[in-house]
DOBA-696464 format. One record per residue: residue number from 1; x, y, z of N, C-alpha, C, O, CB in turn; residue in three letters. Coordinates in Angstrom, 3 decimals. Each point is the difference from the previous one (the first is absolute). Glycine has a CB too. Layout:
N
R kedo      n.X      n.Y      n.Z     ca.X     ca.Y     ca.Z      c.X      c.Y      c.Z      o.X      o.Y      o.Z     cb.X     cb.Y     cb.Z filo
R  NUM        X        Y        Z        X        Y        Z        X        Y        Z        X        Y        Z        X        Y        Z  ALA
...
//
This chain:
116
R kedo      n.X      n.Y      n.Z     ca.X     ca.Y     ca.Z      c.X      c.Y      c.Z      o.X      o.Y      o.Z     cb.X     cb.Y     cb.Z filo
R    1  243.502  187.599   11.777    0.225    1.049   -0.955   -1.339    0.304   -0.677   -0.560   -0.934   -0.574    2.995    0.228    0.215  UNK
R    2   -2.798    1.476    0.365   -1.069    0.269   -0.248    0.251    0.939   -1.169    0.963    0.756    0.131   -1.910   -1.286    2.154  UNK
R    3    0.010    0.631   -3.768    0.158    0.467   -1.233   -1.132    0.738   -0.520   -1.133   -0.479   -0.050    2.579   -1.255   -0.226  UNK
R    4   -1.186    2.723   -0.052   -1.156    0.599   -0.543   -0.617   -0.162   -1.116    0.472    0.626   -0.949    0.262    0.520    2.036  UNK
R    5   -2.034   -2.065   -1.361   -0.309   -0.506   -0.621   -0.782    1.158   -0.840   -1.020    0.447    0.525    1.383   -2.650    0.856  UNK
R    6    0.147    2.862   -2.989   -0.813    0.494   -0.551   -1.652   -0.305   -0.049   -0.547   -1.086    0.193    2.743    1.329   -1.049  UNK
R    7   -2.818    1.034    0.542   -1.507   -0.367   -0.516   -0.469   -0.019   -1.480   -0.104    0.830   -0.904   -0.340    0.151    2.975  UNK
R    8    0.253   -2.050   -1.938    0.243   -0.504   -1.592   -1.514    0.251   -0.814   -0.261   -0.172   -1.191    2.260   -2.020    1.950  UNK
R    9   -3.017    2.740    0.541   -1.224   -0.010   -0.830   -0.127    1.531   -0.182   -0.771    0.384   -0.879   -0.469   -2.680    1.780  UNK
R   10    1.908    3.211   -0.169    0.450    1.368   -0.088    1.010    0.420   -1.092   -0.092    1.093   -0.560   -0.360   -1.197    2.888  UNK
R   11    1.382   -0.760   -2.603    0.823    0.215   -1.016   -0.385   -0.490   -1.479    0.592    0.443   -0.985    0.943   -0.504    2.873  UNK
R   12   -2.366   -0.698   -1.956   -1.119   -0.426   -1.126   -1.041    0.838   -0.474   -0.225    0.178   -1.197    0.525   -2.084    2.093  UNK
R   13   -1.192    2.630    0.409   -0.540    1.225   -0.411    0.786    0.905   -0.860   -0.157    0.443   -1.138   -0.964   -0.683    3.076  UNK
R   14    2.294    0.405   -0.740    0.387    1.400   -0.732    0.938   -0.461   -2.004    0.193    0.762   -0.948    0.414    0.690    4.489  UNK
R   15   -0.357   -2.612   -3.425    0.686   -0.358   -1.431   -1.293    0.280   -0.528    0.116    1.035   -0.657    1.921   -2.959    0.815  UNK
R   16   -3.305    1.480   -0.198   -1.209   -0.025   -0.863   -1.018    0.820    0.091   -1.187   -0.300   -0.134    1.657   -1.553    0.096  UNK
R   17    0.055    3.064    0.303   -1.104    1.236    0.448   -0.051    0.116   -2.006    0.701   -0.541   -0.855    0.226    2.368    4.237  UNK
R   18   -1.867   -1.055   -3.460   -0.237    0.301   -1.041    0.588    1.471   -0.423   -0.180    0.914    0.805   -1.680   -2.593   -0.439  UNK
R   19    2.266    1.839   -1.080    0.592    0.685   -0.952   -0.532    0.737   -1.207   -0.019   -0.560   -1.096    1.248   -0.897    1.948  UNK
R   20   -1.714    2.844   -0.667   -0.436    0.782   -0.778    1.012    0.545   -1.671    1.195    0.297   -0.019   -2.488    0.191    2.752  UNK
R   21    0.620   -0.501   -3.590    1.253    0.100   -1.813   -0.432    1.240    0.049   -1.141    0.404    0.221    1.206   -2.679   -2.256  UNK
R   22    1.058    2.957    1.782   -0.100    1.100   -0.075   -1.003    0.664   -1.065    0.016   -0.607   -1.071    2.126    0.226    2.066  UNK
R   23   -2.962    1.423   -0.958   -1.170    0.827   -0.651   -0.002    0.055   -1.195   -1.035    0.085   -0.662    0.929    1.114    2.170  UNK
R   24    1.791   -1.256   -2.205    0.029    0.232   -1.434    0.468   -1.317   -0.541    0.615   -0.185   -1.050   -0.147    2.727    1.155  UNK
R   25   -0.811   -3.324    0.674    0.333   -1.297   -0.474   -0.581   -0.506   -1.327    0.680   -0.140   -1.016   -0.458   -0.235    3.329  UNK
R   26   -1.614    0.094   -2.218   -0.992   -0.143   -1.557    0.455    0.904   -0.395    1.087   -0.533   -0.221   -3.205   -0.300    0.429  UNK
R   27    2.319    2.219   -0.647    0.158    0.995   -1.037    1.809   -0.795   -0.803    0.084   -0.290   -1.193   -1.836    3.099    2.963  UNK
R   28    2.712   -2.958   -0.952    1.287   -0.244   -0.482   -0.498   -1.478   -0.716    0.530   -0.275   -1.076    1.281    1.738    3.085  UNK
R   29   -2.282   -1.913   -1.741   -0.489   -1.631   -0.464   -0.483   -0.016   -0.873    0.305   -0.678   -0.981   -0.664   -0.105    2.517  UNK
R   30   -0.794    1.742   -1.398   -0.286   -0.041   -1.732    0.722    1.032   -1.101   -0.169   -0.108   -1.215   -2.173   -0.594    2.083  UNK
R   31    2.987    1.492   -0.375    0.761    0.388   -1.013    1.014   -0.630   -0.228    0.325    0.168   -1.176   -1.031    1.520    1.460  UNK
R   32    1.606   -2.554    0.428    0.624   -0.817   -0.258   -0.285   -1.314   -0.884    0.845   -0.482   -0.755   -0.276    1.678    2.584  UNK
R   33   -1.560   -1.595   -1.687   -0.486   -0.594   -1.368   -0.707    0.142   -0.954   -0.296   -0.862   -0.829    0.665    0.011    1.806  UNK
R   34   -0.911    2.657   -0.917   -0.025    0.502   -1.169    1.124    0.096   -0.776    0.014   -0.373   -1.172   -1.598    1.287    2.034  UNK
R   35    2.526   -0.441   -0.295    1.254    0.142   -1.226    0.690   -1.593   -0.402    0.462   -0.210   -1.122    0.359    2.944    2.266  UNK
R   36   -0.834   -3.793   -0.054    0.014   -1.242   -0.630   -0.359   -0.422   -1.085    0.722   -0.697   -0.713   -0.791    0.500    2.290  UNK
R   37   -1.339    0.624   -1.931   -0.925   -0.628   -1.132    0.217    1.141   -1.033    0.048   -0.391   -1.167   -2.038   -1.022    2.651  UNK
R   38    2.137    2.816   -1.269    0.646    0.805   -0.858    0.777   -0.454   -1.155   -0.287   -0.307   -1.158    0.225    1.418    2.985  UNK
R   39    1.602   -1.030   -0.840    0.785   -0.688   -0.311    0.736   -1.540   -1.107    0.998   -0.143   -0.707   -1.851    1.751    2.646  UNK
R   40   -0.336   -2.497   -1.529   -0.302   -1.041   -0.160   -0.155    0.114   -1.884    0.627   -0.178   -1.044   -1.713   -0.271    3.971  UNK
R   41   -0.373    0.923   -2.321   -0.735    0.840   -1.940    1.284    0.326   -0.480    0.458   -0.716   -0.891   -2.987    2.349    1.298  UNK
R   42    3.081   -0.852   -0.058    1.114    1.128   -0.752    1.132   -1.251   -0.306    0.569   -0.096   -1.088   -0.931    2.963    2.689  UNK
R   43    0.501   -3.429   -0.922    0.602   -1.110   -0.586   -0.319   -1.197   -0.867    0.898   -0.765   -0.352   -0.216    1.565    1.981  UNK
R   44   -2.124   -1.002   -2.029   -0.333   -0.797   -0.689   -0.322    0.926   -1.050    0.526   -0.665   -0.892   -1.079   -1.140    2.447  UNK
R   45    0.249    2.492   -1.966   -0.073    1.315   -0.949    1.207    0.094   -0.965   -0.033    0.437   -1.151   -1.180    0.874    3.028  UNK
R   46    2.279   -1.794   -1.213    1.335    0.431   -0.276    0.509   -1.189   -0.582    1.038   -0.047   -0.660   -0.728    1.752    2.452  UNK
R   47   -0.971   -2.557   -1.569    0.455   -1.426   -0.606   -0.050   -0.003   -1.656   -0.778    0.836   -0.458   -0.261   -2.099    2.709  UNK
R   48    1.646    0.568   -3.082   -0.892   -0.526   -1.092    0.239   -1.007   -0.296    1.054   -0.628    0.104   -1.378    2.185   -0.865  UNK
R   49   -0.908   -1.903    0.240   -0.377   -1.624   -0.396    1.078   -0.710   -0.726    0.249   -1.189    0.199   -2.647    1.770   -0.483  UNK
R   50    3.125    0.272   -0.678    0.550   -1.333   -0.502    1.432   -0.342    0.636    0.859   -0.739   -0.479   -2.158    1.132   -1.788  UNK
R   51    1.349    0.494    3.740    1.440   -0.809    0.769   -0.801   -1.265    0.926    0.476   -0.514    1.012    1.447    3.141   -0.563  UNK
R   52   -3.127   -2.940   -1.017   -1.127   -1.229    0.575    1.053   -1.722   -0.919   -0.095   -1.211    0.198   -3.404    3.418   -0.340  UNK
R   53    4.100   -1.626   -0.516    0.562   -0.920   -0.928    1.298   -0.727    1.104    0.254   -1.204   -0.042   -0.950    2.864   -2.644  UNK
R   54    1.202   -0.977    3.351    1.040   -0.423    1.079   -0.520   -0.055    0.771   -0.625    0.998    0.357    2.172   -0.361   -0.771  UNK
R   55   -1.637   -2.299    1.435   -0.566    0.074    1.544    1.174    0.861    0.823   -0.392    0.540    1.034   -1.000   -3.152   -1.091  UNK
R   56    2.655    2.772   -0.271    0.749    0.645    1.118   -0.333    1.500    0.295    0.410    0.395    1.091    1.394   -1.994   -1.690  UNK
R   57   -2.497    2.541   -0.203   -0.973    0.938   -0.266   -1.299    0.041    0.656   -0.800    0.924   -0.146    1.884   -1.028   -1.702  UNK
R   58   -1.274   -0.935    2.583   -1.572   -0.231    0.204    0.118   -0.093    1.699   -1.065   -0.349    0.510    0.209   -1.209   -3.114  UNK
R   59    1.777    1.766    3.407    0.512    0.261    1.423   -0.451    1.636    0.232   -0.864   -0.035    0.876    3.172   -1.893   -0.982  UNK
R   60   -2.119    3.122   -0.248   -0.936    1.077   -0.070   -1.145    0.150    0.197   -0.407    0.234    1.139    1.509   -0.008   -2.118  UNK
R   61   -2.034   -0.333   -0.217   -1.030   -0.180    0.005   -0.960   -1.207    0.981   -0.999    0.124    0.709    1.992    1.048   -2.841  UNK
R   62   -0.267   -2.152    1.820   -0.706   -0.271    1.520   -0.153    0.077    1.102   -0.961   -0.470    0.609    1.037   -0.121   -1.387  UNK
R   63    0.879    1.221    1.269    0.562    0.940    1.374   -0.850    0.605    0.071   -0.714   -0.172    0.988    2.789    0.477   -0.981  UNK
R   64   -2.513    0.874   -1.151   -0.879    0.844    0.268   -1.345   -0.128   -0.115   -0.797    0.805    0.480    2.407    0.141   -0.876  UNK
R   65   -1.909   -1.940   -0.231   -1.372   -1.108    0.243   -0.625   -0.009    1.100   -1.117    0.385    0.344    2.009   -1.792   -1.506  UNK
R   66    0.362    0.693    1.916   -0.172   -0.683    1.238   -0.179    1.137    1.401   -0.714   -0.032    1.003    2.271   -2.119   -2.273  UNK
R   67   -0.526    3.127    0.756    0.097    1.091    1.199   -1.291    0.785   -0.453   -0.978   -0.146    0.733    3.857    0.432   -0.219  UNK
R   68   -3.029    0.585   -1.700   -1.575    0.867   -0.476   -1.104   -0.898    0.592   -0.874    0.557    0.664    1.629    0.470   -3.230  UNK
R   69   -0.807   -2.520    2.373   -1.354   -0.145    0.204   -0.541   -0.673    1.403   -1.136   -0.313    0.357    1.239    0.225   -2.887  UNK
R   70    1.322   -0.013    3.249   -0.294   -0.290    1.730   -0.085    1.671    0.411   -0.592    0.247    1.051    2.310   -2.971   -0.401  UNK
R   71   -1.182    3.825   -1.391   -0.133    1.147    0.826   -0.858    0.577   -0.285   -0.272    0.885    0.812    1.986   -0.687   -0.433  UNK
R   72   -2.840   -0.317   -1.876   -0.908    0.252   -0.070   -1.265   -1.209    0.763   -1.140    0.455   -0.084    2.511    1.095   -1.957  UNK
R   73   -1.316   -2.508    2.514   -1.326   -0.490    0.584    0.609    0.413    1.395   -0.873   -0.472    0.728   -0.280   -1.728   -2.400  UNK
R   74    1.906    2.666    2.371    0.546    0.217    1.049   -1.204    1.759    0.274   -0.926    0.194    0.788    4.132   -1.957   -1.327  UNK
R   75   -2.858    2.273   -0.049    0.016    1.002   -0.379   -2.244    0.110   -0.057   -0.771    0.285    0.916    4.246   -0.381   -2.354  UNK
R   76   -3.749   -0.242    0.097   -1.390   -0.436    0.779   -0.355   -0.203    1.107   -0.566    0.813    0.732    0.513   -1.484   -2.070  UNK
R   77    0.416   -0.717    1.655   -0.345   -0.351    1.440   -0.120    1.317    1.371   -0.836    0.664    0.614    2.211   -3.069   -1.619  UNK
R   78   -0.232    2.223    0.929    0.228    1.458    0.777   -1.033    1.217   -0.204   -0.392    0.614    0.993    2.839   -1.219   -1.276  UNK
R   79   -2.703    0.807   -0.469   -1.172    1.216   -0.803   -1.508   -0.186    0.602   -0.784    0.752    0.580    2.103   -0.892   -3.158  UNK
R   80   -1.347   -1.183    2.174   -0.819   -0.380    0.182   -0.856   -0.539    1.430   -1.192   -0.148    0.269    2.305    0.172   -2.437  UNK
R   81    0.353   -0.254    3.010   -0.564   -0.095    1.374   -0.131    1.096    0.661   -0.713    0.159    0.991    1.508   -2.012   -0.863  UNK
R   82    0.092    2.883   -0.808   -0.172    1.342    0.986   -1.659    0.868   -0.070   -0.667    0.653    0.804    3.678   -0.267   -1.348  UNK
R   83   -3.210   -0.942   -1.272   -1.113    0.553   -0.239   -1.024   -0.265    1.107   -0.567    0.905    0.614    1.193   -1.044   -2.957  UNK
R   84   -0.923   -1.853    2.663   -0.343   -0.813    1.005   -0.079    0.996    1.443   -0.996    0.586    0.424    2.189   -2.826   -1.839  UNK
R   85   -0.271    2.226    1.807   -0.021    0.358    1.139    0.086    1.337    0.454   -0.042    0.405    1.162    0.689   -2.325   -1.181  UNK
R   86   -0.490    2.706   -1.276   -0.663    1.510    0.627   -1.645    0.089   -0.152   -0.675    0.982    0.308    2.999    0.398   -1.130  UNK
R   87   -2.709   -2.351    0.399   -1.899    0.199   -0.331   -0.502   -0.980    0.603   -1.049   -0.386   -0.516    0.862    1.246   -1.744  UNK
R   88    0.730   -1.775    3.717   -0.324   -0.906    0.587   -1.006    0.485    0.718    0.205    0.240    1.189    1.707   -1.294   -1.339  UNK
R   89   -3.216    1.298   -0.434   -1.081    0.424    0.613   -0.649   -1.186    0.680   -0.843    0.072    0.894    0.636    1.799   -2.501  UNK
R   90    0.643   -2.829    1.142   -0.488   -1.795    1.151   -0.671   -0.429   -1.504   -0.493    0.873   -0.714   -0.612   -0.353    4.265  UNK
R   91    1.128   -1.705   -3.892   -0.767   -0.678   -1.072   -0.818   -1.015    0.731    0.110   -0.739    0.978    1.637    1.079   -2.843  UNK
R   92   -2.566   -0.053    0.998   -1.279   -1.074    0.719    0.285   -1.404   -0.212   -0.421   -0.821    0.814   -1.465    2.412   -1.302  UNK
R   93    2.638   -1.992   -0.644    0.109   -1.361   -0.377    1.605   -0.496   -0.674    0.732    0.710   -0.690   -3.568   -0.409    0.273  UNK
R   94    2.998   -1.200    0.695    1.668   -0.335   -0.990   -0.486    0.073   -0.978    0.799    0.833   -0.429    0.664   -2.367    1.397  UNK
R   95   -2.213    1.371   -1.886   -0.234   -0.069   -1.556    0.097    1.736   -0.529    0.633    0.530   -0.912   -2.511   -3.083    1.075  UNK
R   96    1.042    3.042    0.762    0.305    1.817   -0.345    1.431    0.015    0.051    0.557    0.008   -1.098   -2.645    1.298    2.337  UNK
R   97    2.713   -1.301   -0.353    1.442   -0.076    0.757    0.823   -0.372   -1.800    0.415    0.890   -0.743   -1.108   -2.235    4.221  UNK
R   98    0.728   -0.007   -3.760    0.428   -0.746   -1.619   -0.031    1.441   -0.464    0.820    0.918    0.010   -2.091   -3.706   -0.560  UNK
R   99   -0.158    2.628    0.079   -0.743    0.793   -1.419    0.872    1.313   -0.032    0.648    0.360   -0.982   -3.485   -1.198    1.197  UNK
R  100    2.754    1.639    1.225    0.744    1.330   -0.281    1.486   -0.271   -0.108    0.652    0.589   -0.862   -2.390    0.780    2.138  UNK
R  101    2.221   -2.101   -0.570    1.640   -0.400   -0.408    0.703   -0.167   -1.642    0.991    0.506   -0.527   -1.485   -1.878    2.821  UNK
R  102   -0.635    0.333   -2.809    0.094   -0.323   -0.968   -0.255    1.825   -1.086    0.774    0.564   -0.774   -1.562   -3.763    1.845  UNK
R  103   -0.490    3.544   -0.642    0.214    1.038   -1.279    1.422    1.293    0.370    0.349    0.759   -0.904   -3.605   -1.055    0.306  UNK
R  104    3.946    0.363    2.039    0.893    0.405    0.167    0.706   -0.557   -0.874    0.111    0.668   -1.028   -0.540   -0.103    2.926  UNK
R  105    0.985   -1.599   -1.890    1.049   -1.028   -0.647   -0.041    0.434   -1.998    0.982   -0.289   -0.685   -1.685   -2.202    3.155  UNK
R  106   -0.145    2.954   -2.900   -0.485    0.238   -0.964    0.254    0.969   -0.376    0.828    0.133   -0.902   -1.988   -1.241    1.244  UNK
R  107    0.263    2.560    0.464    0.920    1.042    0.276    1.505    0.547   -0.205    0.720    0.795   -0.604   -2.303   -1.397    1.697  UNK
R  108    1.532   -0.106   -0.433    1.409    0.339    0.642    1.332   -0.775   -1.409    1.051    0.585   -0.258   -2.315   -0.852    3.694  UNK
R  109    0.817   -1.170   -4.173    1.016   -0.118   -0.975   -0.267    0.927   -1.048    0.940    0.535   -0.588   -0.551   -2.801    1.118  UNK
R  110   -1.599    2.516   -0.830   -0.848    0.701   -1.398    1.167    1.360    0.379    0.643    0.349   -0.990   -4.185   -1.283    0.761  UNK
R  111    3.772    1.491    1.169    0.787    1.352    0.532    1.556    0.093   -0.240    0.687    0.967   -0.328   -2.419   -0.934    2.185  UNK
R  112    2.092   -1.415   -1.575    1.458   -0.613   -0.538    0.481   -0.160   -0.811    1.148    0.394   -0.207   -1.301   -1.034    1.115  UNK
R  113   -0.659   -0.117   -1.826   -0.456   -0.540   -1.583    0.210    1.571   -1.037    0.687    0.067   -1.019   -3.044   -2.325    2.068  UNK
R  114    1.609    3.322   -0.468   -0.126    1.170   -0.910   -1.331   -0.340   -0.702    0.183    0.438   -1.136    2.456    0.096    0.768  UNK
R  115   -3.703   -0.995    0.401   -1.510   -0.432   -0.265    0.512   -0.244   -0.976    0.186    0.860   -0.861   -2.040    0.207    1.870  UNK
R  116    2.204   -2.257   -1.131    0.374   -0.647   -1.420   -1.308   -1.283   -0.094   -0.064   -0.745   -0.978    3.317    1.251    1.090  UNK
//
């Protein structure tokens, strides 16, 4: 009896071909965690201090802590690599490579922040 033995290094290709994200992918991403961190603000804005007196009160605000300020460094990052890699003119050195990341990183919260 003879069986037809799949090709398993053909069927591995084709599971792990690479896969193009669609064009408006970064644009929905970062607006999607623009209005996260929006949001977030608008909800800590809305708080006031003296419901700080009840911890059962204090489940909110940290929610929105936690969600504003992963969707705002999310949100940088992102900014900041696109900045990266649309001006990937080749860097001569990793330390250039840092230095400009870093004043991206800077940039880019100072923009978030509202130059506070």
């Amino acid at each position: 009896m003879s069986e037809v033995l799949p090709n398993f290094e053909g069927l591995l290709r084709e599971a792990l071909a690479p896969v193009e994200p669609p064009e408006d992918l970064a644009l929905r991403l970062e607006d999607t965690l623009t209005s996260i961190t929006e949001m977030a603000a608008d909800e800590l804005q809305e708080w006031e201090l003296s419901a700080m007196r009840d911890p059962r009160n204090w489940v909110r605000p940290a929610a929105a802590l936690v969600a504003g300020g992963g969707a705002g460094v999310a949100l940088v990052l992102l900014r900041a690599r696109h900045r990266a890699h649309a001006s990937s003119g080749g860097f001569s050195g990793a330390r250039e490579a840092a230095e400009r990341t870093a004043r991206d990183l800077s940039r880019e919260t100072r923009k978030l922040l509202g130059d506070r």
